[in-house]
N, C-alpha and C positions, 0 to 999 in steps of 0.2 A: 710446957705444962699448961693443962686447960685449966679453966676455972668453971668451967660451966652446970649451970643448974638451969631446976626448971622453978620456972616464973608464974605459969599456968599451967591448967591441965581440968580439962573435961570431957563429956564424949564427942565432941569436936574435933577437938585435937589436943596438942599439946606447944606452951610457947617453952622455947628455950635460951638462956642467955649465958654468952662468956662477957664477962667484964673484962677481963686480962685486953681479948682480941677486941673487944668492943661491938661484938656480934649477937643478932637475936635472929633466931626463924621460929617457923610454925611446922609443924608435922602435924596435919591434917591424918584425921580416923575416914573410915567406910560408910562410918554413922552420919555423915556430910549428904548422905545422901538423903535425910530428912530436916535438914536444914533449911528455916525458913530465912527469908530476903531479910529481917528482921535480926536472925539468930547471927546471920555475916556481917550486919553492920555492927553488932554490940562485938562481934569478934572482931573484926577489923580497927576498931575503935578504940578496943583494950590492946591491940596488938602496937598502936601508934603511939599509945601512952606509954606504953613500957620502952620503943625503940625513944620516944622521947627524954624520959628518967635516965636509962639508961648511956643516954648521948652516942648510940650505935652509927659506928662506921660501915658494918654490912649487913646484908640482911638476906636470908635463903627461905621460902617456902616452899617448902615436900609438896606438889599438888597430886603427884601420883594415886595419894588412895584417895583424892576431893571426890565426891559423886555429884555435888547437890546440880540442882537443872541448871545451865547459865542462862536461863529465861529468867530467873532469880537475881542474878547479877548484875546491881548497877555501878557501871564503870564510869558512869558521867558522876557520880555522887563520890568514886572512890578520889576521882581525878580534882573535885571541890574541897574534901574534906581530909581527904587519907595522904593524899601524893604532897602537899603542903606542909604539913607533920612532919613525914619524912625527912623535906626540905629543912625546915629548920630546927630536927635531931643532926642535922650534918651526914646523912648517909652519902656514900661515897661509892658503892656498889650495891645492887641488888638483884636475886638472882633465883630463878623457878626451876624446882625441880621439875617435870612433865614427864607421863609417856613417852615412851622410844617414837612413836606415830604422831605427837606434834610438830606441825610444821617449822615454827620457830625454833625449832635446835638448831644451833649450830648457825645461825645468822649473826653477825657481826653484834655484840650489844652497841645502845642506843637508849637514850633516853623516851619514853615512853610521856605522854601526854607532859601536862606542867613539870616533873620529874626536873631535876638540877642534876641526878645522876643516871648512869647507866642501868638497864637491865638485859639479862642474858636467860636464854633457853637450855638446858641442861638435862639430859636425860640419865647423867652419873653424876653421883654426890660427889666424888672424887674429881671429878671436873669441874665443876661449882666450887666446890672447896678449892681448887687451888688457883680459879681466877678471882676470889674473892680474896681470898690472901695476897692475891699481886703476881703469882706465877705467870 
């Protein structure tokens, strides 16, 4: 049985969290595509508080409908501020939904920059879903 609700929700996207499983992700909207570098770090921000509170074992974000430009995206700031959070929520997997056309599907996960755990490329929720759960 889930327990899951949602935690947030704007034209962004939306966060979601099971307590039961110890899981939060993000399901990113289309509207991403006028998302300023500004609007992803107060998301990213709120999204590490909540895996924090929460004490999240895994973590999935939908990047499928993301639009915003990655010339927007600082990964050296996520890798300073965000991936350390993570760390000390106790996350123990983490895992991106992408297009079928991203090259990282299906590569071995690996810990990604400071990262203490795994991430994985996934272009089916059902495949996400059940390396997150331990399948």
């Amino acid at each position: 049985m889930s327990n899951e609700q949602e935690l947030y929700s704007d034209k962004w996207g939306r966060i979601i969290g099971d307590t039961q499983r110890r899981h939060i992700e993000i399901i990113w909207t289309e509207e991403t595509a006028n998302m300023s570098a500004a609007d992803f770090v107060q998301w990213l921000t709120r999204f590490a508080a909540l895996d924090e509170f929460g004490r999240c074992r895994t973590a999935l974000v939908d990047a499928r409908p993301f639009r915003m430009d990655p010339a927007g995206l600082d990964m050296g700031w996520r890798d300073e501020q965000i991936i350390p959070r993570y760390n000390a929520a106790g996350v123990k997997k983490f895992a991106f939904l992408m297009p079928a056309a991203m090259p990282a599907i299906g590569a071995d996960p690996a810990p990604e920059g400071p990262a203490d755990f795994p991430t994985a490329y996934f272009a089916e929720r059902t495949q996400a879903q059940a390396w997150l759960d331990g399948a």
